[in-house]
C-alpha positions as CSV (number, residue, x, y, z in Angstrom):
1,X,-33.1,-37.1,-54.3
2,X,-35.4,-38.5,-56.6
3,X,-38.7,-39.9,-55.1
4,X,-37.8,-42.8,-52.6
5,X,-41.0,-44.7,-53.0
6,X,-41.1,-45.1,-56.5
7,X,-37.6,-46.1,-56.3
8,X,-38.4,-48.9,-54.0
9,X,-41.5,-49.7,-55.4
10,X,-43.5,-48.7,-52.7
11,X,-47.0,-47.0,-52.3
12,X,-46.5,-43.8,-50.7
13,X,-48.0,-43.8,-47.5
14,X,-47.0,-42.8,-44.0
15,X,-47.6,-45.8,-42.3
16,X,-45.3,-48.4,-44.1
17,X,-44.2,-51.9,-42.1
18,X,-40.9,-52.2,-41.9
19,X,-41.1,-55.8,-43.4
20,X,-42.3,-54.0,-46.5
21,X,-39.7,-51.6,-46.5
22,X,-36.7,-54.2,-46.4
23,X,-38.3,-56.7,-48.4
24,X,-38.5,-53.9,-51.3
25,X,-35.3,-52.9,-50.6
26,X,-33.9,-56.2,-50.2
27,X,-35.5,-57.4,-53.5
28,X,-33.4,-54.4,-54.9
29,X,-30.2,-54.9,-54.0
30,X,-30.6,-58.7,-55.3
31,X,-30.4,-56.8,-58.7
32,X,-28.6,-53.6,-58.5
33,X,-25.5,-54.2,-55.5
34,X,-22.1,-54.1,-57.0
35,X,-21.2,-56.9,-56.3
36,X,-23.8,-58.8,-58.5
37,X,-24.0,-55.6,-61.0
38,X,-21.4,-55.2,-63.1
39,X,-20.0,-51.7,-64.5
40,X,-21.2,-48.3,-63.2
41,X,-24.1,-48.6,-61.1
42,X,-25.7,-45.4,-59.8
43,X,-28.6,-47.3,-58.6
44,X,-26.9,-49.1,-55.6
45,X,-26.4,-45.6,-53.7
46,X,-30.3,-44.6,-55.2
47,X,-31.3,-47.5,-53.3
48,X,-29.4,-47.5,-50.2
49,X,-30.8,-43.3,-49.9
50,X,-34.1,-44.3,-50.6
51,X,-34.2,-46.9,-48.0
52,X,-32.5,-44.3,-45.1
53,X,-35.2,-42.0,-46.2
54,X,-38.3,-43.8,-45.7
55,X,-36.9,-46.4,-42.4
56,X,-37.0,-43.3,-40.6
57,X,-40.2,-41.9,-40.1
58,X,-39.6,-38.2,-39.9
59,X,-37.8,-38.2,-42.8
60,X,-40.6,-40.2,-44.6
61,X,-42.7,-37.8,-43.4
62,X,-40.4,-35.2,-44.9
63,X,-40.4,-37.2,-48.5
64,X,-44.4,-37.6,-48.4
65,X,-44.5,-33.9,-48.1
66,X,-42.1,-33.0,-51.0
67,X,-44.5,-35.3,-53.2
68,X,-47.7,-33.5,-52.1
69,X,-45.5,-29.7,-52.5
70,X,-46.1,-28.9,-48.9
71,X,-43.5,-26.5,-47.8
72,X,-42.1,-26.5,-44.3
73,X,-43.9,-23.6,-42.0
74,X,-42.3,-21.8,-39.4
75,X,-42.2,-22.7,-36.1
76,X,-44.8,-21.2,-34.0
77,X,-44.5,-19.6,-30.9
78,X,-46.3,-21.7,-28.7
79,X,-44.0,-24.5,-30.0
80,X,-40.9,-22.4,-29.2
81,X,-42.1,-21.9,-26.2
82,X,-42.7,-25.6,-25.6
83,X,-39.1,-26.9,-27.0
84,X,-37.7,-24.4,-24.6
85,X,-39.5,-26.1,-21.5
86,X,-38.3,-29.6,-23.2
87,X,-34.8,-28.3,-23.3
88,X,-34.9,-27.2,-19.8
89,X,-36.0,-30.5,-18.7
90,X,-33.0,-32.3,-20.8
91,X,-30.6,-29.8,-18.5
92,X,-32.2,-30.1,-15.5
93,X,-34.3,-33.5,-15.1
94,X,-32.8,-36.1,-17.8
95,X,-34.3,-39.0,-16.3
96,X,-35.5,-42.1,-18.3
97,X,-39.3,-41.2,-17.2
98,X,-39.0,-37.9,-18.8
99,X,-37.3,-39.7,-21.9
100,X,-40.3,-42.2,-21.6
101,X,-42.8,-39.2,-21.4
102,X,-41.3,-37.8,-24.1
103,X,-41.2,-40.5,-26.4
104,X,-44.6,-41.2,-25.8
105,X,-45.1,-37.6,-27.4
106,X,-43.2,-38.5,-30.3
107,X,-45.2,-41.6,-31.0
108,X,-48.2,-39.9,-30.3
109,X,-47.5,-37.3,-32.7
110,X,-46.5,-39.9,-35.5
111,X,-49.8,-41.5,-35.2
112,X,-51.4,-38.0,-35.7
113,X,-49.3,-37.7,-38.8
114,X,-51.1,-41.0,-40.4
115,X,-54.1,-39.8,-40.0
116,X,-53.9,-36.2,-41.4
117,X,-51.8,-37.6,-44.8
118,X,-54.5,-39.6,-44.8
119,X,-57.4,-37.0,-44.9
120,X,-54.8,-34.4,-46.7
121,X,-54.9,-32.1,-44.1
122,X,-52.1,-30.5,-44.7
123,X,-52.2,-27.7,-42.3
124,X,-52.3,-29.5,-39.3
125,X,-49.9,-32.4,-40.7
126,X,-47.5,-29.0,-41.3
127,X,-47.5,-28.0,-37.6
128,X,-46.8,-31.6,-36.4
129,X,-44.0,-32.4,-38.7
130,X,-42.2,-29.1,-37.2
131,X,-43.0,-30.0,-34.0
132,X,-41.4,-33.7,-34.7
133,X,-38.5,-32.1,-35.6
134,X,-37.2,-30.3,-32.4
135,X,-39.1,-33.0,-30.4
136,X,-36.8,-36.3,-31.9
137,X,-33.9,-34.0,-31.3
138,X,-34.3,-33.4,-28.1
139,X,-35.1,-36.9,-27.2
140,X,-32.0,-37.5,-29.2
141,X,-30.3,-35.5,-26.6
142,X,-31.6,-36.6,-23.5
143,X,-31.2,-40.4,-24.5
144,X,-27.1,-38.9,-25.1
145,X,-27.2,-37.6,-21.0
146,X,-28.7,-40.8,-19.7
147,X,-25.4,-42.9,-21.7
């Protein structure tokens, strides 16, 4: 995919309000959506991707770092380590206060994130986007057992 912010119009930046977001995106579709836009219109789709991209933060997070060329590390072991004890707790324990503690990680984490794009340190904003990614599964998960 193409770059998601310059396709909305948007700054890129990892803290974006979500009024921004659908009010570029919104603006958008006004001009491109097929049923205004006559004739073969790529841009619809373009848009409606951009948009899923950047409304979800990890995957903002994941377009922000394909701008600045930061590849995706390995996990660590430490953080293996950790996702197992999260996974044990969604088999054993899936209570709404672990969910709770666990989102509270998540957003936690995401905060973290703003700050090191911001100072463009990279290394650190690395380790935490890997981590995000097992850690918003596995809430994923454990909000699934509690349905």
């Amino acid at each position: 995919m193409s770059n998601p912010f310059e396709m909305l119009g948007i700054t890129p930046q990892f803290s974006l309000a979500e009024e921004t977001l659908l009010h570029a995106y919104l603006n958008l579709q006004k001009k491109y959506h097929p049923d205004i836009c006559i004739g073969p219109n790529d841009q619809a789709e373009a848009i409606n991707e951009a948009f899923q991209t950047l409304k979800k933060p990890l995957s903002r997070l994941k377009a922000l770092m394909d701008l600045e060329g930061i590849e995706e590390p390995q996990a660590s072991p430490a953080l293996l380590m950790e996702v197992m004890q999260w996974r044990q707790v969604v088999e054993d324990a899936p209570t709404k206060n672990n969910l709770l503690m666990l989102q509270n990680i998540i957003k936690e984490d995401y905060e973290k994130c703003a700050a090191y794009f911001l100072n463009k340190n990279w290394d650190d904003l690395k380790q935490v986007f890997v981590r995000l990614q097992y850690l918003e599964k596995i809430a994923s998960e454990l909000k699934e057992k509690l349905l």
